[in-house]
Steps between C-alpha positions, in 0.01 A plus 500: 500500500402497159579837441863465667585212281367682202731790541802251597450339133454841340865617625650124410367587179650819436840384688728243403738342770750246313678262695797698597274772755517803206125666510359713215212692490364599134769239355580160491869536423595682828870648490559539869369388813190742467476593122185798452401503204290833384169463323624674191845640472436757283159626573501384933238553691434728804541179666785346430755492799552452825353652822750488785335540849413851514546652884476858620766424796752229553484271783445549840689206549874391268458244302786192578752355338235255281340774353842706383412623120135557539357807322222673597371893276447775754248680352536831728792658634589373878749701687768573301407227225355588199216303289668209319637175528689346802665166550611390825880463597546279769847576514452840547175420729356768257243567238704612193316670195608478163752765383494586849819681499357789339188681628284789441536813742537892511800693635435797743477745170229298403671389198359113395740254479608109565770427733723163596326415796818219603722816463299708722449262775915583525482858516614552089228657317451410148227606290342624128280810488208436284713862297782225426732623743749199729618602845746266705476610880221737442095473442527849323831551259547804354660446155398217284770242635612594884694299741456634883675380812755600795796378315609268244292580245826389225373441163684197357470332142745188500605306182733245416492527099698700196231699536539732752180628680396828441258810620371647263263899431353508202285846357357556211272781318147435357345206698604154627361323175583813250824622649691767320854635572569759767570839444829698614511566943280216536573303806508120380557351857641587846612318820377769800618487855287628749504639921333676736565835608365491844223645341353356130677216280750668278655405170877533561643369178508286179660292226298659185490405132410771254447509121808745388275534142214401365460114438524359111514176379830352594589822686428535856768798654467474894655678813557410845482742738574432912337742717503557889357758769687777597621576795288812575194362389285192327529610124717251312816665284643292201812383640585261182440519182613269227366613133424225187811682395734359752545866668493471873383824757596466827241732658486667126133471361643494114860381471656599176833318564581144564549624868313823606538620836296783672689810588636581801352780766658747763396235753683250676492177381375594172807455261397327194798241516724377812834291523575346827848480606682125357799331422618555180533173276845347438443468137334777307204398332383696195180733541548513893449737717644515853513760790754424749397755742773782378464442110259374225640306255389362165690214261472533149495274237869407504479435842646802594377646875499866522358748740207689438550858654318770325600862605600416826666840656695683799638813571900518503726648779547885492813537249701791590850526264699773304485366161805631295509603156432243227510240719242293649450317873360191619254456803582237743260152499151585526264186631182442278392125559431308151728667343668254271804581175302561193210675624454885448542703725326887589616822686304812485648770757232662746618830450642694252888446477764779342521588132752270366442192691429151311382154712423143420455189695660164499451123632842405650371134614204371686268749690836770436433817285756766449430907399689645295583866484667724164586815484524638178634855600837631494465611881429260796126462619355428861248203494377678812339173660305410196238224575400265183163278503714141380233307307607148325236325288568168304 
Protein backbone atom coordinates (compact mmCIF):
# COMPACT_ATOMS: atom_id res chain seq x y z
CA UNK A 1 0.00 0.00 0.00
CA UNK A 2 2.71 2.19 0.68
CA UNK A 3 4.31 1.69 -2.40
CA UNK A 4 0.94 2.29 -4.48
CA UNK A 5 0.35 5.56 -2.80
CA UNK A 6 3.94 6.51 -3.32
CA UNK A 7 3.78 6.14 -7.02
CA UNK A 8 0.12 7.85 -7.07
CA UNK A 9 1.91 11.11 -5.49
CA UNK A 10 4.91 10.77 -7.79
CA UNK A 11 2.56 11.10 -11.04
CA UNK A 12 0.33 14.03 -9.12
CA UNK A 13 3.57 15.54 -8.90
CA UNK A 14 4.70 15.48 -12.30
CA UNK A 15 0.92 16.13 -13.62
CA UNK A 16 -1.12 19.02 -13.11
CA UNK A 17 -5.02 18.71 -13.46
CA UNK A 18 -6.60 22.39 -13.11
CA UNK A 19 -10.09 22.68 -12.45
CA UNK A 20 -11.45 22.58 -15.88
CA UNK A 21 -10.34 18.41 -16.54
CA UNK A 22 -7.07 19.58 -18.93
CA UNK A 23 -4.07 17.01 -17.79
CA UNK A 24 -0.38 17.70 -18.49
CA UNK A 25 2.36 15.62 -18.10
CA UNK A 26 5.96 17.40 -17.95
CA UNK A 27 3.97 20.88 -17.67
CA UNK A 28 1.84 22.70 -15.59
CA UNK A 29 0.31 24.94 -18.23
CA UNK A 30 -1.39 22.12 -20.27
CA UNK A 31 -2.77 23.40 -23.78
CA UNK A 32 -5.24 20.66 -24.49
CA UNK A 33 -7.00 18.04 -22.82
CA UNK A 34 -3.73 15.83 -22.67
CA UNK A 35 -0.74 18.28 -23.19
CA UNK A 36 2.93 15.94 -23.44
CA UNK A 37 5.39 17.75 -22.80
CA UNK A 38 9.04 16.30 -23.99
CA UNK A 39 11.92 16.22 -21.56
CA UNK A 40 14.01 18.54 -23.66
CA UNK A 41 12.85 19.87 -26.96
CA UNK A 42 15.90 20.22 -28.49
CA UNK A 43 18.09 17.49 -27.27
CA UNK A 44 14.77 14.59 -26.42
CA UNK A 45 15.39 11.62 -25.16
CA UNK A 46 15.03 8.02 -26.50
CA UNK A 47 12.12 8.22 -24.32
CA UNK A 48 10.10 10.76 -24.97
CA UNK A 49 6.67 9.69 -26.58
CA UNK A 50 4.07 7.62 -26.58
CA UNK A 51 3.70 3.79 -26.82
CA UNK A 52 0.37 2.83 -28.36
CA UNK A 53 -0.65 -0.84 -27.64
CA UNK A 54 1.55 -2.78 -29.77
CA UNK A 55 -0.36 -6.14 -31.27
CA UNK A 56 0.83 -8.62 -33.85
CA UNK A 57 -2.99 -9.33 -35.01
CA UNK A 58 -6.18 -7.44 -34.57
CA UNK A 59 -9.02 -8.80 -32.74
CA UNK A 60 -10.58 -11.92 -32.78
CA UNK A 61 -13.50 -10.21 -31.76
CA UNK A 62 -14.80 -6.16 -33.31
CA UNK A 63 -14.61 -3.79 -31.06
CA UNK A 64 -18.34 -1.79 -30.56
CA UNK A 65 -19.55 1.28 -31.05
CA UNK A 66 -17.84 2.67 -27.46
CA UNK A 67 -14.59 1.95 -28.50
CA UNK A 68 -14.84 3.69 -32.27
CA UNK A 69 -11.31 5.73 -32.62
CA UNK A 70 -9.10 3.43 -30.71
CA UNK A 71 -5.59 2.90 -32.12
CA UNK A 72 -3.68 0.11 -31.66
CA UNK A 73 0.48 -0.34 -33.82
CA UNK A 74 0.59 -3.68 -35.60
CA UNK A 75 3.92 -4.47 -35.34
CA UNK A 76 3.94 -7.39 -38.13
CA UNK A 77 2.17 -7.64 -41.23
CA UNK A 78 -1.37 -9.65 -40.87
CA UNK A 79 -3.01 -10.70 -44.03
CA UNK A 80 -2.97 -8.14 -46.29
CA UNK A 81 -2.08 -5.36 -43.57
CA UNK A 82 1.11 -4.08 -43.29
CA UNK A 83 3.13 -3.02 -39.94
CA UNK A 84 1.80 0.36 -38.78
CA UNK A 85 -0.83 2.11 -37.17
CA UNK A 86 -4.62 1.28 -37.24
CA UNK A 87 -7.60 3.03 -35.75
CA UNK A 88 -10.85 1.48 -35.65
CA UNK A 89 -13.90 2.71 -37.83
CA UNK A 90 -16.98 1.73 -36.45
CA UNK A 91 -18.73 3.00 -39.27
CA UNK A 92 -17.03 1.04 -41.57
CA UNK A 93 -16.94 -2.00 -38.88
CA UNK A 94 -13.21 -1.87 -39.98
CA UNK A 95 -9.71 -1.35 -38.82
CA UNK A 96 -8.42 1.59 -40.96
CA UNK A 97 -4.56 2.39 -41.05
CA UNK A 98 -3.19 5.62 -41.54
CA UNK A 99 -2.61 6.70 -45.19
CA UNK A 100 -4.33 3.61 -45.84
CA UNK A 101 -5.30 4.44 -49.28
CA UNK A 102 -1.98 3.84 -50.55
CA UNK A 103 -0.03 0.61 -49.94
CA UNK A 104 3.08 -1.13 -50.76
CA UNK A 105 2.93 -4.09 -53.41
CA UNK A 106 4.62 -5.56 -56.65
CA UNK A 107 2.98 -5.92 -60.06
CA UNK A 108 3.33 -9.31 -61.94
CA UNK A 109 6.78 -7.83 -63.64
CA UNK A 110 7.97 -7.59 -60.34
CA UNK A 111 8.29 -3.97 -60.57
CA UNK A 112 7.84 -2.29 -56.69
CA UNK A 113 5.31 0.02 -56.35
CA UNK A 114 2.28 1.60 -54.06
CA UNK A 115 -1.15 1.38 -55.25
CA UNK A 116 -4.77 3.07 -54.12
CA UNK A 117 -6.04 0.26 -52.38
CA UNK A 118 -9.98 2.12 -52.28
CA UNK A 119 -9.47 2.22 -56.12
CA UNK A 120 -8.62 -1.31 -56.44
CA UNK A 121 -11.25 -2.74 -54.31
CA UNK A 122 -13.44 -1.26 -57.62
CA UNK A 123 -11.63 -2.90 -60.25
CA UNK A 124 -9.46 0.65 -61.34
CA UNK A 125 -5.91 0.12 -60.78
CA UNK A 126 -3.86 2.99 -59.74
CA UNK A 127 -0.39 2.86 -58.78
CA UNK A 128 3.51 4.50 -58.68
CA UNK A 129 6.45 2.29 -59.64
CA UNK A 130 9.21 2.81 -57.24
CA UNK A 131 11.05 3.98 -61.37
CA UNK A 132 8.46 7.02 -61.08
CA UNK A 133 6.19 5.77 -63.53
CA UNK A 134 1.75 6.39 -62.85
CA UNK A 135 -0.60 3.87 -64.42
CA UNK A 136 -4.53 4.41 -64.23
CA UNK A 137 -6.21 0.89 -64.95
CA UNK A 138 -3.00 -0.95 -64.97
CA UNK A 139 -0.38 -2.36 -62.15
CA UNK A 140 2.34 -2.25 -64.98
CA UNK A 141 2.15 1.03 -67.47
CA UNK A 142 4.33 1.18 -70.09
CA UNK A 143 5.28 4.86 -70.68
CA UNK A 144 5.80 7.17 -67.83
CA UNK A 145 2.05 8.46 -67.61
CA UNK A 146 -0.54 5.64 -69.09
CA UNK A 147 -4.22 5.51 -68.82
CA UNK A 148 -5.69 1.78 -69.59
CA UNK A 149 -9.30 0.69 -69.83
CA UNK A 150 -12.15 -0.77 -72.26
CA UNK A 151 -13.35 2.59 -73.21
CA UNK A 152 -13.57 6.04 -72.12
CA UNK A 153 -10.33 6.69 -71.37
CA UNK A 154 -11.09 10.85 -72.60
CA UNK A 155 -8.52 13.09 -71.30
CA UNK A 156 -10.24 16.31 -70.15
CA UNK A 157 -8.66 19.62 -68.64
CA UNK A 158 -11.69 22.06 -67.83
CA UNK A 159 -11.29 25.81 -66.99
CA UNK A 160 -13.43 28.61 -66.54
CA UNK A 161 -10.73 31.59 -66.65
CA UNK A 162 -8.99 34.12 -69.43
CA UNK A 163 -6.61 31.74 -69.23
CA UNK A 164 -7.26 29.04 -71.28
CA UNK A 165 -5.85 25.57 -70.21
CA UNK A 166 -3.20 24.21 -72.05
CA UNK A 167 -0.95 20.88 -72.87
CA UNK A 168 2.04 21.51 -73.14
CA UNK A 169 5.89 19.30 -74.67
CA UNK A 170 8.67 20.88 -73.75
CA UNK A 171 12.59 19.56 -75.01
CA UNK A 172 15.54 20.90 -74.49
CA UNK A 173 19.44 20.08 -75.15
CA UNK A 174 22.10 19.74 -72.37
CA UNK A 175 20.30 18.62 -69.14
CA UNK A 176 17.13 19.52 -67.18
CA UNK A 177 19.11 22.09 -64.90
CA UNK A 178 21.77 23.18 -67.81
CA UNK A 179 19.52 23.11 -70.84
CA UNK A 180 20.87 24.37 -74.10
CA UNK A 181 19.00 24.99 -77.41
CA UNK A 182 18.23 22.21 -79.86
CA UNK A 183 19.88 21.63 -82.91
CA UNK A 184 18.22 21.55 -86.55
CA UNK A 185 15.71 17.89 -87.16
CA UNK A 186 15.34 17.68 -83.58
CA UNK A 187 12.00 16.44 -82.57
CA UNK A 188 10.79 18.93 -79.70
CA UNK A 189 7.45 17.02 -78.95
CA UNK A 190 4.88 14.67 -80.56
CA UNK A 191 1.29 13.45 -79.91
CA UNK A 192 1.50 9.44 -81.21
CA UNK A 193 -1.50 7.30 -81.89
CA UNK A 194 -1.16 3.82 -81.53
CA UNK A 195 -3.12 0.01 -82.66
CA UNK A 196 -2.73 -3.33 -82.95
CA UNK A 197 -2.10 -5.20 -85.94
CA UNK A 198 -3.51 -8.49 -85.03
CA UNK A 199 -0.13 -9.18 -84.34
CA UNK A 200 2.33 -6.44 -82.26
CA UNK A 201 1.23 -2.74 -81.21
CA UNK A 202 1.99 -0.47 -84.09
CA UNK A 203 2.67 3.23 -84.33
CA UNK A 204 0.22 4.46 -87.01
CA UNK A 205 0.73 8.18 -86.90
CA UNK A 206 1.62 11.57 -85.29
CA UNK A 207 1.35 15.31 -84.70
CA UNK A 208 5.32 16.14 -84.59
CA UNK A 209 7.21 19.33 -83.76
CA UNK A 210 10.66 19.73 -85.24
CA UNK A 211 13.40 22.38 -84.93
CA UNK A 212 13.52 23.77 -88.78
CA UNK A 213 17.27 25.34 -87.56
CA UNK A 214 19.31 25.39 -84.95
CA UNK A 215 17.99 27.22 -81.74
CA UNK A 216 19.58 30.92 -80.78
CA UNK A 217 18.62 33.23 -78.37
CA UNK A 218 15.33 34.69 -79.37
CA UNK A 219 15.26 32.39 -82.43
CA UNK A 220 13.62 29.13 -82.27
CA UNK A 221 12.58 28.05 -86.29
CA UNK A 222 10.17 24.91 -85.91
CA UNK A 223 8.19 22.53 -88.30
CA UNK A 224 5.22 20.48 -88.00
CA UNK A 225 5.06 17.57 -89.76
CA UNK A 226 1.68 15.00 -89.75
CA UNK A 227 2.51 11.56 -90.58
CA UNK A 228 0.33 8.32 -91.06
CA UNK A 229 0.80 4.50 -92.14
CA UNK A 230 0.48 3.54 -95.47
CA UNK A 231 -1.71 1.53 -96.86
CA UNK A 232 0.65 -1.33 -97.89
CA UNK A 233 2.47 -1.40 -94.86
CA UNK A 234 3.27 0.14 -91.09
CA UNK A 235 6.01 2.76 -92.09
CA UNK A 236 4.65 6.27 -91.57
CA UNK A 237 4.98 8.83 -94.84
CA UNK A 238 4.95 12.68 -94.15
CA UNK A 239 1.63 13.57 -95.28
CA UNK A 240 1.93 17.41 -93.96
CA UNK A 241 4.38 19.52 -93.69
CA UNK A 242 4.25 23.11 -92.63
CA UNK A 243 7.92 24.87 -92.60
CA UNK A 244 8.95 28.03 -89.97
CA UNK A 245 8.68 29.63 -93.37
CA UNK A 246 5.01 29.37 -93.81
CA UNK A 247 5.53 26.82 -96.92
CA UNK A 248 3.08 24.00 -96.69
CA UNK A 249 3.80 20.13 -98.43
CA UNK A 250 1.01 18.19 -98.82
CA UNK A 251 2.72 14.78 -98.95
CA UNK A 252 5.99 16.96 -100.10
CA UNK A 253 8.90 16.37 -97.50
CA UNK A 254 10.44 20.10 -98.34
CA UNK A 255 7.89 22.54 -99.74
CA UNK A 256 9.50 25.42 -101.48
CA UNK A 257 6.21 27.27 -102.24
CA UNK A 258 3.53 28.58 -100.04
CA UNK A 259 1.56 25.46 -101.34
CA UNK A 260 3.63 22.45 -102.61
CA UNK A 261 1.90 19.54 -103.81
CA UNK A 262 3.46 16.08 -104.67
CA UNK A 263 3.35 15.07 -108.27
CA UNK A 264 1.06 13.07 -109.79
CA UNK A 265 1.68 9.17 -111.01
CA UNK A 266 0.34 6.90 -113.94
CA UNK A 267 -1.96 5.48 -111.26
CA UNK A 268 -5.42 6.00 -110.54
CA UNK A 269 -6.26 8.17 -108.01
CA UNK A 270 -2.98 9.74 -107.89
CA UNK A 271 -3.52 13.27 -109.50
CA UNK A 272 -1.86 15.84 -107.49
CA UNK A 273 -5.04 18.20 -107.43
CA UNK A 274 -8.95 17.35 -107.95
CA UNK A 275 -12.12 19.62 -108.51
CA UNK A 276 -15.40 18.06 -107.84
CA UNK A 277 -18.23 19.00 -109.94
CA UNK A 278 -20.30 22.49 -108.23
CA UNK A 279 -22.43 25.22 -108.85
CA UNK A 280 -20.84 28.06 -110.01
CA UNK A 281 -21.28 31.27 -107.70
CA UNK A 282 -23.71 34.04 -108.74
CA UNK A 283 -21.26 36.72 -108.09
CA UNK A 284 -17.66 36.31 -109.13
CA UNK A 285 -15.37 36.59 -106.43
CA UNK A 286 -11.77 37.61 -107.14
CA UNK A 287 -8.96 34.81 -106.87
CA UNK A 288 -11.64 31.94 -107.32
CA UNK A 289 -11.51 29.05 -108.82
CA UNK A 290 -14.50 26.94 -109.89
CA UNK A 291 -15.08 23.71 -111.99
CA UNK A 292 -18.54 23.31 -113.07
CA UNK A 293 -18.16 19.91 -114.38
CA UNK A 294 -17.58 21.06 -118.29
CA UNK A 295 -15.21 24.15 -117.57
CA UNK A 296 -12.69 25.63 -115.03
CA UNK A 297 -12.97 28.99 -114.43
CA UNK A 298 -10.90 31.60 -112.63
CA UNK A 299 -11.97 35.53 -111.64
CA UNK A 300 -9.43 37.99 -111.68
CA UNK A 301 -8.90 40.91 -109.90
CA UNK A 302 -11.57 43.04 -111.56
CA UNK A 303 -13.92 40.54 -110.96
CA UNK A 304 -13.85 39.31 -114.22
CA UNK A 305 -14.74 35.21 -114.57
CA UNK A 306 -13.03 33.58 -117.38
CA UNK A 307 -12.44 30.03 -118.37
CA UNK A 308 -9.37 28.33 -117.93
CA UNK A 309 -8.82 25.95 -121.01
CA UNK A 310 -5.28 25.35 -121.88
CA UNK A 311 -4.70 23.57 -125.31
CA UNK A 312 -7.77 21.87 -125.34
CA UNK A 313 -8.01 20.09 -129.02
CA UNK A 314 -10.12 17.98 -131.70
CA UNK A 315 -9.80 16.85 -135.00
CA UNK A 316 -12.09 18.70 -137.71
CA UNK A 317 -14.44 17.03 -140.32
CA UNK A 318 -12.72 15.79 -143.57
CA UNK A 319 -12.81 19.11 -145.84
CA UNK A 320 -13.10 18.22 -149.38
CA UNK A 321 -13.56 21.65 -151.80
CA UNK A 322 -12.12 23.05 -155.15
CA UNK A 323 -10.59 26.15 -154.01
CA UNK A 324 -10.44 28.71 -156.95
CA UNK A 325 -7.81 31.01 -157.76
CA UNK A 326 -6.99 33.84 -155.34
CA UNK A 327 -9.74 33.21 -153.44
CA UNK A 328 -10.20 31.63 -150.20
CA UNK A 329 -13.17 29.22 -148.51
CA UNK A 330 -14.65 28.84 -145.25
CA UNK A 331 -15.32 25.47 -143.36
CA UNK A 332 -18.65 25.03 -141.90
CA UNK A 333 -18.98 25.26 -137.69
CA UNK A 334 -16.66 23.02 -136.10
CA UNK A 335 -17.66 22.12 -132.18
CA UNK A 336 -14.68 22.53 -129.68
CA UNK A 337 -16.30 23.04 -126.12
CA UNK A 338 -14.68 26.19 -124.18
CA UNK A 339 -14.20 27.85 -126.90
CA UNK A 340 -14.99 31.43 -126.08
CA UNK A 341 -14.34 35.12 -128.63
CA UNK A 342 -10.93 36.30 -127.80
CA UNK A 343 -9.11 33.23 -127.28
CA UNK A 344 -6.57 31.86 -129.93
CA UNK A 345 -7.21 29.51 -131.78
CA UNK A 346 -4.78 26.44 -133.62
CA UNK A 347 -5.01 24.26 -136.85
CA UNK A 348 -2.18 22.18 -137.97
CA UNK A 349 -3.30 19.83 -141.02
CA UNK A 350 -2.44 15.96 -140.54
CA UNK A 351 -1.16 15.60 -143.83
CA UNK A 352 0.53 17.45 -146.21
CA UNK A 353 -1.89 19.73 -148.29
CA UNK A 354 -1.05 21.13 -152.11
CA UNK A 355 1.58 23.74 -152.89
CA UNK A 356 -0.23 26.92 -152.74
CA UNK A 357 -2.65 26.38 -150.02
CA UNK A 358 -2.80 28.91 -146.88
CA UNK A 359 -5.18 28.06 -143.49
CA UNK A 360 -6.02 29.73 -140.26
CA UNK A 361 -8.55 29.24 -137.60
CA UNK A 362 -11.20 31.37 -136.06
CA UNK A 363 -13.63 31.61 -132.88
CA UNK A 364 -17.09 32.48 -134.36
CA UNK A 365 -18.88 32.43 -130.73
CA UNK A 366 -18.95 30.06 -127.86
CA UNK A 367 -17.51 26.46 -128.30
CA UNK A 368 -17.74 27.51 -132.51
CA UNK A 369 -14.39 27.59 -134.49
CA UNK A 370 -14.24 28.17 -138.17
CA UNK A 371 -11.14 26.99 -140.82
CA UNK A 372 -10.23 28.93 -143.13
CA UNK A 373 -8.77 27.99 -146.47
CA UNK A 374 -6.53 30.52 -149.22
CA UNK A 375 -5.34 29.81 -152.19
CA UNK A 376 -2.76 31.87 -153.37
CA UNK A 377 -2.39 30.33 -156.96
CA UNK A 378 -3.69 31.49 -160.13
CA UNK A 379 -5.31 27.91 -160.79
CA UNK A 380 -7.97 26.22 -158.52
CA UNK A 381 -6.69 23.64 -155.84
CA UNK A 382 -8.46 20.41 -154.38
CA UNK A 383 -8.43 20.42 -150.49
CA UNK A 384 -8.76 16.69 -151.08
CA UNK A 385 -10.47 15.97 -147.56
CA UNK A 386 -7.86 17.74 -145.59
CA UNK A 387 -8.17 16.99 -141.80
CA UNK A 388 -6.78 19.91 -139.33
CA UNK A 389 -5.92 19.14 -135.46
CA UNK A 390 -8.25 22.54 -134.07
CA UNK A 391 -6.43 23.52 -130.87
CA UNK A 392 -7.74 26.80 -128.84
CA UNK A 393 -5.73 27.87 -125.78
CA UNK A 394 -6.58 31.05 -123.67
Amino acid sequence: MKFITTALLGALLLCSIPSFGQVGINTTSPASTLDITASNEALPSNTDGILIPRVQAFPVIDPTADQDGILVFLNTTDGTDNRGFYYWDHSQTRWVGFADEWRDGMNASGDDLIFASQASTTGTQIVITDDGRIGFGTEDPIERFEFRGPGDNDFQITSANSNPPNVIVYNSGGTLDAPTALPLDQEVGSFIAKTHDNNVVQEIGGLRFYMDDTGSPGSVPTRFELDLASETNTSREKRLIVKSTGNTGLSEANPTATLHIRPGTTAAQSAPIKFSQGNIMNTPEAGALEYSGTNLYFTDNTGTRNIVNVGRSIDSPSITETVNPQSTFDSGDITVTGARVGMTCNCTPQTLPSIGLMWNCFITGDDTVRIRIANVTNAAIDTDGLIFTVKTIK
